[in-house]
C-alpha positions in Angstrom: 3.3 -16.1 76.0 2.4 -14.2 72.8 2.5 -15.4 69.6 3.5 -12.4 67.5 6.0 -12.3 64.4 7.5 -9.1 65.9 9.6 -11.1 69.0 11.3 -12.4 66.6 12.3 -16.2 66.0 13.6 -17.1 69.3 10.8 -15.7 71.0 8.2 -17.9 67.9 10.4 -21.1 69.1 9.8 -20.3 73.2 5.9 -19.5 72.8 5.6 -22.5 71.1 7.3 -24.5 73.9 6.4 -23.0 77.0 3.4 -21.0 76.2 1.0 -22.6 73.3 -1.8 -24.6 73.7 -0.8 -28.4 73.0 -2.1 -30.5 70.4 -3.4 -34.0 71.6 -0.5 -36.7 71.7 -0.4 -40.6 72.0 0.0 -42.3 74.6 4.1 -42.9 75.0 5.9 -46.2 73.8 8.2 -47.5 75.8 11.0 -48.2 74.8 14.7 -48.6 75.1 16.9 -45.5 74.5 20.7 -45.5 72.5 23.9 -44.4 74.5 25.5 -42.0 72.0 28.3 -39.7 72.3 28.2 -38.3 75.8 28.9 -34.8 77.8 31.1 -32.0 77.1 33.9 -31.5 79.3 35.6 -28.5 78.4 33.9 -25.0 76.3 35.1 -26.6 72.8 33.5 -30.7 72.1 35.0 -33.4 74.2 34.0 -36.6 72.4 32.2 -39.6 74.0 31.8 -40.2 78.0 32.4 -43.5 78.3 31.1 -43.6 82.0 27.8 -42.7 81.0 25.6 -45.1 83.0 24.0 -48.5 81.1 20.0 -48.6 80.3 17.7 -51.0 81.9 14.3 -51.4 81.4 10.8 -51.0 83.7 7.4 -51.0 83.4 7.0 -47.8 82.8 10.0 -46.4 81.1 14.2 -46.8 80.7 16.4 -46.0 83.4 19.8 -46.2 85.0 20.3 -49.0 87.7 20.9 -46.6 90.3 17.2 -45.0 89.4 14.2 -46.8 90.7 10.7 -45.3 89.3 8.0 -45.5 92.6 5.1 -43.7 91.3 2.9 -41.5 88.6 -0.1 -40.2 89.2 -2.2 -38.8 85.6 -3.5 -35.8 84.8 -6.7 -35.9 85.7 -9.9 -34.0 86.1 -10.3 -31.0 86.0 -6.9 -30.7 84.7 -6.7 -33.6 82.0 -8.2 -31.5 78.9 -6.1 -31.0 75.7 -4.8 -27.5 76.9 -3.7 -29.2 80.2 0.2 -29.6 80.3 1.8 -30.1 83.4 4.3 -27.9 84.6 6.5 -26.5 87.3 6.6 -27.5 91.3 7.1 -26.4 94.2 6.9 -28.3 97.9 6.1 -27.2 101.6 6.3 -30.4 104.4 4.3 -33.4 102.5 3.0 -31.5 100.2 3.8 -30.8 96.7 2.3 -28.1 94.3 2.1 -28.7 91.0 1.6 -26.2 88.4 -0.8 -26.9 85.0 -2.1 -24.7 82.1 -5.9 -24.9 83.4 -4.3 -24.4 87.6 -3.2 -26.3 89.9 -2.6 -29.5 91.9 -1.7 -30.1 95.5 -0.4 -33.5 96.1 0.2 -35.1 99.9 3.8 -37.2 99.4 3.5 -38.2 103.0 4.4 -41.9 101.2 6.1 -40.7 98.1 6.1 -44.1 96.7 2.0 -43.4 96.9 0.8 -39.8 96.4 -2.5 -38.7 96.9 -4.3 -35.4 95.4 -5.5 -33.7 98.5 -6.7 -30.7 96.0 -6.9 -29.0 92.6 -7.7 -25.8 91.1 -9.2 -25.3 87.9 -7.5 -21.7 87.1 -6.5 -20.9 83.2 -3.7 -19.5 83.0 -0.5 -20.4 80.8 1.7 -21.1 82.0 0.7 -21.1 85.9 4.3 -21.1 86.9 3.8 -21.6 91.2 6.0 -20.8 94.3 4.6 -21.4 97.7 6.0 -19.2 100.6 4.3 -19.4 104.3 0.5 -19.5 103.9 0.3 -18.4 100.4 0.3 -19.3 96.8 1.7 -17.6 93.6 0.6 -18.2 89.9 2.9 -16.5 86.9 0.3 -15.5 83.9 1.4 -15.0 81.2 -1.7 -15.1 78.5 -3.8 -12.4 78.3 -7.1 -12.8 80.6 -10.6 -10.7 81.0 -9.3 -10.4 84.3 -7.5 -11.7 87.6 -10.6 -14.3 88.7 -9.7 -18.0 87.8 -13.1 -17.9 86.0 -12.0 -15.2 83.7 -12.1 -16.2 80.0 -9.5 -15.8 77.5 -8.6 -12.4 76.0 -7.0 -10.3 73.0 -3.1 -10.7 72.9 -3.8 -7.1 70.9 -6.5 -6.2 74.5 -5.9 -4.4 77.4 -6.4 -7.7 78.9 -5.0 -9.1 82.5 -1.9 -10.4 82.8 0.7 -11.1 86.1 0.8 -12.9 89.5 -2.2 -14.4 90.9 -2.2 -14.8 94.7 -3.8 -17.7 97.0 -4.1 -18.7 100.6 -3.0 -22.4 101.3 -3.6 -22.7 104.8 -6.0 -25.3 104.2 -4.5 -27.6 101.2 -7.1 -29.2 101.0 -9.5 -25.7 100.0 -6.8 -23.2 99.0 -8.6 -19.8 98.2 -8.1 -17.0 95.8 -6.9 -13.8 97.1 -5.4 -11.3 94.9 -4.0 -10.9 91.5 -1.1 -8.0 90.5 -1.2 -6.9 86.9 2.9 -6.8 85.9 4.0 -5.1 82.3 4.5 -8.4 79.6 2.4 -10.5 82.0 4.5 -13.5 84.2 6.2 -16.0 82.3 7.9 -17.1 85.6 8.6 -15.3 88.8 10.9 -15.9 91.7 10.3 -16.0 94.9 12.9 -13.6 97.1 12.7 -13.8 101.5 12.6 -10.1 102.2 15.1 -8.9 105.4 12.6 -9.3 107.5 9.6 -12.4 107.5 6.7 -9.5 107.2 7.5 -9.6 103.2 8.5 -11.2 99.8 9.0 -10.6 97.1 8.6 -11.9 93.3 11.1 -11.2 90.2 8.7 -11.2 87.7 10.5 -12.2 84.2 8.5 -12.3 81.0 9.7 -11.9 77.1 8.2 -8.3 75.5 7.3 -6.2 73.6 4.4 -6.5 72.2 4.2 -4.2 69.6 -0.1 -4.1 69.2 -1.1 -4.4 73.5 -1.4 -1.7 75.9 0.2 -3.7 78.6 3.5 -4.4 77.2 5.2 -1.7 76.0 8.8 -0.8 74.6 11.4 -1.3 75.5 11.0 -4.5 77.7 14.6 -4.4 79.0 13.8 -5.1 82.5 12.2 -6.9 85.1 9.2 -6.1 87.9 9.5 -6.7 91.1 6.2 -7.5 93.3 6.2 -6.4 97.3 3.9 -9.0 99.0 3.2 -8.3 102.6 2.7 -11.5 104.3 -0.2 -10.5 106.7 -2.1 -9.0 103.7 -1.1 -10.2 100.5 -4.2 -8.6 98.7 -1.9 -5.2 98.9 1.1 -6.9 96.7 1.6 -4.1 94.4 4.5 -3.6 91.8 7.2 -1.8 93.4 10.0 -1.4 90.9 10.5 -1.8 87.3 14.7 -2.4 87.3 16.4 -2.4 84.0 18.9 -5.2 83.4 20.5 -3.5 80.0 20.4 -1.0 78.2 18.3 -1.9 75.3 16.5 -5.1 74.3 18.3 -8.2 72.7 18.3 -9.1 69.1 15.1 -8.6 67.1 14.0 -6.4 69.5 13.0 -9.3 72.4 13.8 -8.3 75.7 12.8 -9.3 79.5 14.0 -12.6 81.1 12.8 -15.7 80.8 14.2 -16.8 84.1 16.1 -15.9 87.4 17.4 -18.1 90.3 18.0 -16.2 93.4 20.4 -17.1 96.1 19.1 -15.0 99.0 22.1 -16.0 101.7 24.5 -14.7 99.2 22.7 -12.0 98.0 23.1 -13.0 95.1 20.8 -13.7 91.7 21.5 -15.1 87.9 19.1 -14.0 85.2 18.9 -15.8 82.0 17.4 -13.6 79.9 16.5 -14.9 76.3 20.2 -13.3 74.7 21.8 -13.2 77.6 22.9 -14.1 81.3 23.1 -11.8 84.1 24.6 -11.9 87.8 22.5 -9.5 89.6 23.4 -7.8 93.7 20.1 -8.8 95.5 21.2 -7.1 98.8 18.5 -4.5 98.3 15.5 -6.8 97.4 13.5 -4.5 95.6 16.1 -3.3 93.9 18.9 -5.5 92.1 21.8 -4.4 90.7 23.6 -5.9 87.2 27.1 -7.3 88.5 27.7 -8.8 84.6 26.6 -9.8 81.6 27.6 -12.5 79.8 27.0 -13.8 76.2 27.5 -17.2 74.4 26.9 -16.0 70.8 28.2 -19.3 69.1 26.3 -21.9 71.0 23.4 -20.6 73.0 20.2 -19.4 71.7 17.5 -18.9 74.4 19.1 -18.4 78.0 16.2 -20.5 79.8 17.5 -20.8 83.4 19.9 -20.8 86.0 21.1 -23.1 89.3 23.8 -21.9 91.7 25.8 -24.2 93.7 25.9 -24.9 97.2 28.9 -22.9 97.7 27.9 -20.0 95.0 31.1 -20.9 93.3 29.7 -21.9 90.2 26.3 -21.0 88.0 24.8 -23.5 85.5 23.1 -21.4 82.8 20.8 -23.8 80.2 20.0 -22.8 76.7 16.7 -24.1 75.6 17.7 -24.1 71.9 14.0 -24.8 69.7 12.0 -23.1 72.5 11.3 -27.0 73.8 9.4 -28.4 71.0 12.2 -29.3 68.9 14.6 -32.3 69.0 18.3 -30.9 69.9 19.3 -34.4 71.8 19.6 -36.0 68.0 22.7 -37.2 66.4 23.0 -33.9 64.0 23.0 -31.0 67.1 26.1 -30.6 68.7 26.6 -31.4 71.8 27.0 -27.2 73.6 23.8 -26.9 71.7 20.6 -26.9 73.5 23.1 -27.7 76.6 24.1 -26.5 80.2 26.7 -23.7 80.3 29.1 -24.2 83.2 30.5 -20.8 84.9 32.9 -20.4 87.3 32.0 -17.5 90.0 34.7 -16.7 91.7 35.3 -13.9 94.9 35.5 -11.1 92.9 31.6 -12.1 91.6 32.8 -12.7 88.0 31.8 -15.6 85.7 34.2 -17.3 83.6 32.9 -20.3 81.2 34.7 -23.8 82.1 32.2 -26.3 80.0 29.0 -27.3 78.9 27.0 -30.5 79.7 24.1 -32.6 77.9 22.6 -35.7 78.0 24.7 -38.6 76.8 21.5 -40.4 75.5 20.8 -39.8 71.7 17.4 -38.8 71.4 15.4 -39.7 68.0 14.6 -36.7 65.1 10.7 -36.7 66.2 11.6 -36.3 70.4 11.4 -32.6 71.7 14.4 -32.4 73.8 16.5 -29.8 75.7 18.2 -28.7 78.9 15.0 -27.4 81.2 14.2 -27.1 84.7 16.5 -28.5 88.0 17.9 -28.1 91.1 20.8 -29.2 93.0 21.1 -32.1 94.9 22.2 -31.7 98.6 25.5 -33.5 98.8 28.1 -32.1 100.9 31.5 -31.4 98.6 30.1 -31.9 95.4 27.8 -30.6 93.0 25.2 -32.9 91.8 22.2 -31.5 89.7 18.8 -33.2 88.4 17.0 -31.7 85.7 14.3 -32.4 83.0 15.1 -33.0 79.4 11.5 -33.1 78.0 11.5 -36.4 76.5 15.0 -36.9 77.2 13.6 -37.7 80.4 15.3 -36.8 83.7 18.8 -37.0 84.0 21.5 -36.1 86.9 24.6 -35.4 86.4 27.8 -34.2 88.6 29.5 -31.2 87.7 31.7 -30.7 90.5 34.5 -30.7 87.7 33.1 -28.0 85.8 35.4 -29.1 82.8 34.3 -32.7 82.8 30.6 -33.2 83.9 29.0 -36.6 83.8 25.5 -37.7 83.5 25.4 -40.4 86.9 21.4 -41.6 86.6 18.5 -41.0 84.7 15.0 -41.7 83.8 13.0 -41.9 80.2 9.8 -42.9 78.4 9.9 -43.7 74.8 8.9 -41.3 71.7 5.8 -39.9 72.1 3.6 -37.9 69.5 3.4 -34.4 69.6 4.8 -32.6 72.4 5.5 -33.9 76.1 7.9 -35.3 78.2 9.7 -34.1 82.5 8.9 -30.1 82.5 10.5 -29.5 86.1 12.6 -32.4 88.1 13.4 -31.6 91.1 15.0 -33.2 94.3 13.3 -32.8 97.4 13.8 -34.9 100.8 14.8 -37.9 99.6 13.3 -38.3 95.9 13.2 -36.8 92.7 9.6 -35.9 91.7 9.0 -34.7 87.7 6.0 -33.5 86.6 5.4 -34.4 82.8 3.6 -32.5 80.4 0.7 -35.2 79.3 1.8 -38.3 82.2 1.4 -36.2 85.4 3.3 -36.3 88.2 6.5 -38.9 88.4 8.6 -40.1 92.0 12.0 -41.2 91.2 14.9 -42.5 93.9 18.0 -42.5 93.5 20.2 -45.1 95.2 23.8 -44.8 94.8 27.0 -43.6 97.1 27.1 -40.6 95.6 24.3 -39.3 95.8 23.1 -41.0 99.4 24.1 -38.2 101.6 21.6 -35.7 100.2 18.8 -38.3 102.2 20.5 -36.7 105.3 19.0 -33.3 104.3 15.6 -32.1 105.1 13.6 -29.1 103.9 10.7 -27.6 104.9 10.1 -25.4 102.0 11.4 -25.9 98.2 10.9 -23.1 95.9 13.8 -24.6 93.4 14.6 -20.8 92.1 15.0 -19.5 95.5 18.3 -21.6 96.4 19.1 -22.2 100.2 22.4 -23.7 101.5 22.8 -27.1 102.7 
């Protein structure tokens, strides 16, 4: 991410959350956390939720009863300096990927309660955003390098420097290899990973903020997206194979691109949040998608961040990462559809219609960045459960299977920390909740509780949590 005055503020607030280089922190207290006035259940505030589950304390943190905390494994070396913030996952059979400002990690979970680090990868590259389809490996860039090559050093945000998806082979986890890079316009702030129609191909949504008024590379406008062709057999001829715009023109103060899409391949279907803006996109043609609507939220979202269908594809949960994830919106004085989860109903006529907002019930102190990030569903059958990082709100799930009265049911927090840090990505995946913080490494949670015990029942063989599959 670039920081440049001419983005405008919402663009300063993300770069500093997703896309600077952290300062040094202290090691995290830990300590007990308040229960203050709980979810929204409707588009306008709904008061307190009473039913927000009690605290109790571990070792390593504060939790729900129903939440048991099995394991963290640190940052360590090569990926432990002060520029090393952990950050999104993906998983393929016992292995989990784990994505970090210097590279990457690959973890076996073959015990979850014990995970091992079969590899890692020293590859700078903010923010190393990672998907894993099939044999290969993909890396979202999005500060500007001398080049592709993982030893490449730093370049000019004002250069022609290199900027996009970097490609490797993970056949062997334990070596995986470098194979390709594909410049994209803005760099890769995060991509999504689509199946093409036939299992020769995929492709990548590539969404990144722009433009950057003094590089080469990212031009106005930035009203759109790229989309990378990756042929499976020989992934080192990926190439950029459309440039679809979502709008006409870029958002306020001139910021354009999206900072994130979720793409439901089985229905076709794909939601955008795009910095002013959500989107529900037609994904029938892969390389080419089509805007179905665009919807706004002028009074209570800032930054659209991301987006998590459904099961069923009859709802979309947009989240707003008001302060760019470096400030404190989970304190007493934010309201509580700030720095929230939007709620939309999507019905059969593929229209989205606002029912109610969700955030975590647990009042976070003034100094604690916090804010609605990264999550995926829970497979229950009939309802529609959702775990998702807060920062240092900690991880949180929550059922929103009535869209106008969510509830947080479990969760999982340290104590304050200095400077910046807390759960980047939580995610479920057969049978436990893994979150990989930004200074503590990776974290296994369970879950143990009636509700929630049927998604056990579900296996995956592949998680890629923007690329939704049905249960």
């Amino acid at each position: 991410m670039r920081p440049t005055a001419a983005l405008g503020l919402a663009a300063l607030l993300l770069v500093a959350g997703c896309g600077a280089d952290p300062a040094p922190s202290a090691p995290p207290a830990t300590t007990g956390s308040s229960t203050a006035a709980g979810s929204v259940g409707s588009p306008s505030p709904a008061g307190q939720d009473s039913g927000a589950p009690s605290p109790g304390v571990s070792g390593d943190g504060t939790h729900s009863a129903n939440v048991t905390h099995l394991a963290n494994v640190p940052l360590s070396a090569p990926l432990n300096g002060p520029q090393a913030w952990g950050t999104d996952l993906a998983f393929q059979g016992k292995y989990a990927f784990v994505g970090n400002f210097d590279g990457f990690s690959v973890f076996d979970i073959s015990d979850p309660a014990s995970p091992s680090v079969a590899s890692q990868v020293l590859c700078p590259g903010e923010q190393n955003d990672i998907s894993v389809s099939g044999d290969l490996l993909f890396l979202s860039i999005d500060s500007a390098r001398g080049g592709p090559e993982c030893d490449a050093q730093r370049g000019e945000p004002d250069s022609d420097g290199w900027e996009g998806i970097r490609i490797f082979n993970i056949k062997d986890k334990s070596h995986p290899k470098f194979v390709s890079a594909v410049r994209t316009d803005c760099g890769s702030h995060t991509h999504t990973l689509v199946p093409g129609e036939k299992a020769d191909r995929v492709y990548l949504y590539i969404s990144s903020p722009g433009p950057e008024p003094m590089s080469s590379t990212c031009p106005a406008p930035h009203n759109k997206i790229s989309v990378v062709e990756v042929p499976v057999e020989t992934p080192e001829k990926a190439k950029v194979v459309s440039k679809p715009a979502l709008s006409d023109s870029p958002g306020e103060d001139g910021l354009g691109g999206c900072h994130d899409i979720t793409a439901y391949p089985e229905k076709d279907l794909a939601a955008a949040a795009c910095f002013g803006d959500g989107f529900l996109l037609d994904i029938a043609d892969r390389a080419a998608p089509k805007v179905l609507q665009r919807v706004s939220d002028e009074e209570n979202f800032a930054i659209w961040h991301s987006a998590t269908f459904n099961n069923d594809a009859t709802k979309v949960v947009f989240g707003d990462e008001l302060g760019g994830g470096v400030a404190a919106t989970c304190d007493s004085g934010t309201p509580k559809t700030k720095g929230a989860n939007a709620i939309y109903d999507l019905g059969p006529e593929r229209r989205l219609e606002l029912r109610g907002y969700f955030k975590i019930p647990r009042e976070q102190a003034s100094d604690e960045n916090c804010v609605a990030h990264n999550g995926s569903l829970l497979p229950v059958p009939g309802k529609d459960i959702m775990v998702q990082a807060w920062y240092q709100g900690g991880v949180s799930v929550w059922d929103f299977t009535d869209a106008t009265a969510p509830k947080e049911i479990g969760f999982f927090e340290r104590g304050p920390m200095a400077g910046v840090g807390g759960s980047w990505s939580a995610y479920y995946y057969n049978g436990h909740i893994y979150s990989s913080d930004i200074t503590r490494g990776l974290d296994v949670l369970r879950i143990d509780d009636p509700l929630t015990d049927p998604a056990a029942k579900v296996t995956l063989k592949e998680l890629n949590a923007q690329t939704q599959v049905s249960y």
